[in-house]
C-alpha positions as CSV (number, residue, x, y, z in Angstrom):
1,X,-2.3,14.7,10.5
2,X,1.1,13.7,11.7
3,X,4.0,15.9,11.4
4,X,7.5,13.9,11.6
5,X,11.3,15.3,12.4
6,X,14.3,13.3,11.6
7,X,17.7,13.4,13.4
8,X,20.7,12.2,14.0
9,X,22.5,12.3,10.5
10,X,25.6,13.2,10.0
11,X,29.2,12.1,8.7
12,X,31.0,9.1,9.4
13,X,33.2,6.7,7.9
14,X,33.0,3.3,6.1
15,X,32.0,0.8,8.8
16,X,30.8,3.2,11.0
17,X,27.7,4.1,12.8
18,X,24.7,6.1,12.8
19,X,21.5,6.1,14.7
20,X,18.8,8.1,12.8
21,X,15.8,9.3,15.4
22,X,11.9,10.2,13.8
23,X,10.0,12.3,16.1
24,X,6.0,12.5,15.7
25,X,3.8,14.7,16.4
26,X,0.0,15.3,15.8
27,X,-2.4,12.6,15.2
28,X,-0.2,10.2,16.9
29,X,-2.2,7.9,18.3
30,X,-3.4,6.8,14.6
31,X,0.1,5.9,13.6
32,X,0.2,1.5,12.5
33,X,3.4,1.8,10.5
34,X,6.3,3.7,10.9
35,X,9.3,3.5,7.7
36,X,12.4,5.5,6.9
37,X,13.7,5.8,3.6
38,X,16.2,7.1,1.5
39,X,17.3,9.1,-1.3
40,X,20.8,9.9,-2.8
41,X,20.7,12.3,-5.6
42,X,19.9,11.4,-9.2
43,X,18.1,8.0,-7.5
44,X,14.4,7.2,-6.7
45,X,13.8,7.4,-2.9
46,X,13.6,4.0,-1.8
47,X,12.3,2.2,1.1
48,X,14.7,1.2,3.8
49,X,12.6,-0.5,6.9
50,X,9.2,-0.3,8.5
51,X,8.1,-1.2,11.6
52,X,4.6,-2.2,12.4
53,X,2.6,-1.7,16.1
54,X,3.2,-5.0,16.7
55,X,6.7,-4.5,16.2
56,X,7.2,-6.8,13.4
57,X,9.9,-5.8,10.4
58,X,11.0,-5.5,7.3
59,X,14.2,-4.4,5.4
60,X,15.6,-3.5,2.1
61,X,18.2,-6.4,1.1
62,X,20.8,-3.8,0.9
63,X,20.6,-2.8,4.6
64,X,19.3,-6.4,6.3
65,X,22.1,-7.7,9.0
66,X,23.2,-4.3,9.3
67,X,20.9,-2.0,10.0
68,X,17.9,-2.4,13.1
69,X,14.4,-0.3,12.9
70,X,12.9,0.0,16.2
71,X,10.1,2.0,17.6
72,X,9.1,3.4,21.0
73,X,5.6,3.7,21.1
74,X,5.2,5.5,24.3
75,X,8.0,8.6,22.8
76,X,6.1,8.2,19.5
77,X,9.8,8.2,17.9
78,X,11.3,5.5,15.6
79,X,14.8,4.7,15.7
80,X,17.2,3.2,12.5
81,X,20.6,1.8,14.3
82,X,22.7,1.5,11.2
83,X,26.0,-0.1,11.7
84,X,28.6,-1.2,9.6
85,X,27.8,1.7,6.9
86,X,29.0,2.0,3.3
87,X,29.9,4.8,0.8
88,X,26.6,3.6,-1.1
89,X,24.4,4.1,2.5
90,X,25.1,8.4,1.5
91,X,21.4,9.6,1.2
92,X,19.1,11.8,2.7
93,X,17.1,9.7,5.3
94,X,13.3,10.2,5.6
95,X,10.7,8.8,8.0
96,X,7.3,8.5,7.3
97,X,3.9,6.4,9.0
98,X,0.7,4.7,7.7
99,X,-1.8,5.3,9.4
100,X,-4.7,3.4,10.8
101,X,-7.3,4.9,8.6
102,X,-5.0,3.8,5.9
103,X,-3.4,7.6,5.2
104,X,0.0,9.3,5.3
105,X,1.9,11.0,7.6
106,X,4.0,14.5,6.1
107,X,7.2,14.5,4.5
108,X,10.0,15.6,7.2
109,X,13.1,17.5,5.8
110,X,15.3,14.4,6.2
111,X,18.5,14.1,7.4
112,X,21.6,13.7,5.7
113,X,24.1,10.7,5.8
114,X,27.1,10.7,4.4
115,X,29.2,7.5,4.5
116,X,33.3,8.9,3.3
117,X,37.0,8.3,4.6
């Protein structure tokens, strides 16, 4: 199995940064997708961007142009640059990865982000 920590959250204002880091562990050489996602309170966690081996992306259309997923494969740690930030950006940030066997890594504790002048 593959255990996953985020970091890197924190406070910051509107149009502000953030870079959010996903440490794995475990299994790690298994790992074919690697997401983060979000969830503010009384909402559905939702997906935010994944990033693929390969290095190919994708991104929720509320975060695309201003956010960046990125992946180091040799540190087995995923990155999410997130610039420009808005009030509605304020969620608890969680990675997770897909493995190759077509499995699930564990739920980290997230990290919190909160976007507020």
């Amino acid at each position: 199995q593959v255990q996953l920590v985020e970091s890197g959250g924190g406070l910051v204002q509107p149009g502000g940064s953030l870079r959010l880091s996903c440490a794995a562990s475990g299994s790690i050489f298994s790992i074919y997708t690697m997401g983060w996602y979000r969830q503010a309170p009384g909402k559905q966690r939702e997906l935010v961007a994944m990033i693929r081996r390969g290095g190919s992306t994708n991104y929720a259309d509320s975060v695309r142009g201003r956010f960046t997923i990125s992946r180091d494969n040799a540190k087995n740690t995923m990155y999410l640059q997130m610039n420009s930030l808005k009030p509605e950006d304020t969620a608890v940030y969680y990675c997770n990865v897909y493995l190759t066997n077509g499995s699930t890594g564990s739920w980290g504790q997230g990290t919190q982000v909160t976007v507020s002048s």
